[in-house]
C-alpha positions as CSV (number, residue, x, y, z in Angstrom):
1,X,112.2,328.7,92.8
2,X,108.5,327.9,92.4
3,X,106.5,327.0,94.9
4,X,105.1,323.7,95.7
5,X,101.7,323.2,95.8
6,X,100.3,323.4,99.7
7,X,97.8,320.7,98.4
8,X,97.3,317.5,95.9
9,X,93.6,318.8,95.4
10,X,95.2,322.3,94.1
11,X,97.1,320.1,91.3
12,X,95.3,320.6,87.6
13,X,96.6,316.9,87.0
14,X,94.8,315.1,90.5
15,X,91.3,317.6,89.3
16,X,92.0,316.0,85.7
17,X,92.5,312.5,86.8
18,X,88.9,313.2,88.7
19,X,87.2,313.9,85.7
20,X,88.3,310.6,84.1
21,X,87.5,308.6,86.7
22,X,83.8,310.4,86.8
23,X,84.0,309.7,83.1
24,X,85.0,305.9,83.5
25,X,82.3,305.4,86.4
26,X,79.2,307.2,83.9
27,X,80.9,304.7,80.9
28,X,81.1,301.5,83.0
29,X,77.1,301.5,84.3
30,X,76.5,300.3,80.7
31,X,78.4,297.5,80.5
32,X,77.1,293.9,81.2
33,X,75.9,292.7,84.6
34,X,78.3,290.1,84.5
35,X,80.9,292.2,83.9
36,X,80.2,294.3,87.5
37,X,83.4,292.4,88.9
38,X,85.5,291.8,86.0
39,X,86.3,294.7,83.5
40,X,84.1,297.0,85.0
41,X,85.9,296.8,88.8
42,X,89.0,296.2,87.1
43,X,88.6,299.7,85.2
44,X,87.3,301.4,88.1
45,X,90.1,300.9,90.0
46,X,92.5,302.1,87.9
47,X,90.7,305.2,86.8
48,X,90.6,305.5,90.9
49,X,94.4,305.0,90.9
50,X,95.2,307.9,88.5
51,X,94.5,310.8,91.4
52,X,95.2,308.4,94.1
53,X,98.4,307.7,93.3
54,X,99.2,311.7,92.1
55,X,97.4,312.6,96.0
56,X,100.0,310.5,97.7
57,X,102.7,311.1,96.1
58,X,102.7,315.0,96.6
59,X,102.0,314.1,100.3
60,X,105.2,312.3,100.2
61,X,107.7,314.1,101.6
62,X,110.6,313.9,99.1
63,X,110.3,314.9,95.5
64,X,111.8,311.2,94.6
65,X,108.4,309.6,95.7
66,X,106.5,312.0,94.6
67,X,108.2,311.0,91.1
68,X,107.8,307.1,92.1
69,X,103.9,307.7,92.5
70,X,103.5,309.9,88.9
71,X,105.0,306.8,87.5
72,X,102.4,304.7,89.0
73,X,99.8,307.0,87.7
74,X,101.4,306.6,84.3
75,X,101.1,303.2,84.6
76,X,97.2,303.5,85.5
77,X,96.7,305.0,83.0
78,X,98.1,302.7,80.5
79,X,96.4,299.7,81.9
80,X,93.0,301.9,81.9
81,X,93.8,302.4,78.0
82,X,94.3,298.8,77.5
83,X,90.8,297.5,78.9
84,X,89.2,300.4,77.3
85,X,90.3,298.8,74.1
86,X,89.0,295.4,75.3
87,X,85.8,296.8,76.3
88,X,85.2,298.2,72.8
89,X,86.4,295.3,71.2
90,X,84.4,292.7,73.3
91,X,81.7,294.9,72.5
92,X,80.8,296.3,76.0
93,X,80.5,300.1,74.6
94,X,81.6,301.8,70.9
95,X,84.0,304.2,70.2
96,X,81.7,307.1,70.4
97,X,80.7,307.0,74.3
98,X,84.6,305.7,75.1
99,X,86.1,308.7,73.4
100,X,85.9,311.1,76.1
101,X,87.6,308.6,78.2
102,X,90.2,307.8,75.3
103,X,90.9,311.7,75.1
104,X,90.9,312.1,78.8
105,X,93.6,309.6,79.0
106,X,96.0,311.0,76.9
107,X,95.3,314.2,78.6
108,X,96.7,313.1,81.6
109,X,99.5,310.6,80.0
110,X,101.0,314.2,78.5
111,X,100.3,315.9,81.8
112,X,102.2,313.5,84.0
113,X,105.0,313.0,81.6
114,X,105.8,316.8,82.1
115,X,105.3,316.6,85.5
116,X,107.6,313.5,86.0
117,X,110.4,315.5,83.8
118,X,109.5,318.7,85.4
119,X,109.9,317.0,88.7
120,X,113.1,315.2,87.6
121,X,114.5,318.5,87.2
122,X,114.2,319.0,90.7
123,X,115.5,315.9,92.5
């Protein structure tokens, strides 16, 4: 059997979903001033939900939440996908400086899709 990880900060996915958010913070200082509490927060907070929700859902103490909370990361990050593509088309950033971002995400979408199956397994 292997063994679960003591910590959420020893998880590859958490350490990958705190790149992105880095990445979506450095993006997101470029945007409009008036955007500082529309898209921008609104992306913020769901690049910070990504290792949030993957830090307390390994604290959880069965692996069924801990499955519930990779979901909600999933979700994140499908929501921070979506207003990436608004950004670019309202014109906020190009393709080129989002791309990271874009490649981060689907990163992570893969990663938590195995670890939601992988998890799955488990329960």
């Amino acid at each position: 059997m292997e063994k679960k990880p003591q910590n959420y900060k020893d998880l590859v996915v958490w350490q990958k979903g705190i790149e992105l958010a880095k990445i979506v913070y450095r993006l997101t200082t470029k945007f409009p001033a008036e955007e500082k509490f529309g898209l921008v927060s609104q992306m913020r907070r769901a690049a910070i939900s990504i290792p949030s929700n993957i830090a307390e859902g390994q604290a959880r103490h069965t692996t069924g939440e801990f499955i519930q909370f990779i979901s909600h990361a999933e979700g994140s990050v499908a929501e921070l996908n979506t207003q990436l593509i608004l950004a670019i088309e309202l014109g906020f950033c190009s393709s080129e400086p989002a791309a990271p971002a874009t490649e981060w995400m689907e990163h992570l979408r893969r990663m938590l899709n195995g670890l939601r199956r992988k998890l799955s397994k488990i329960d």
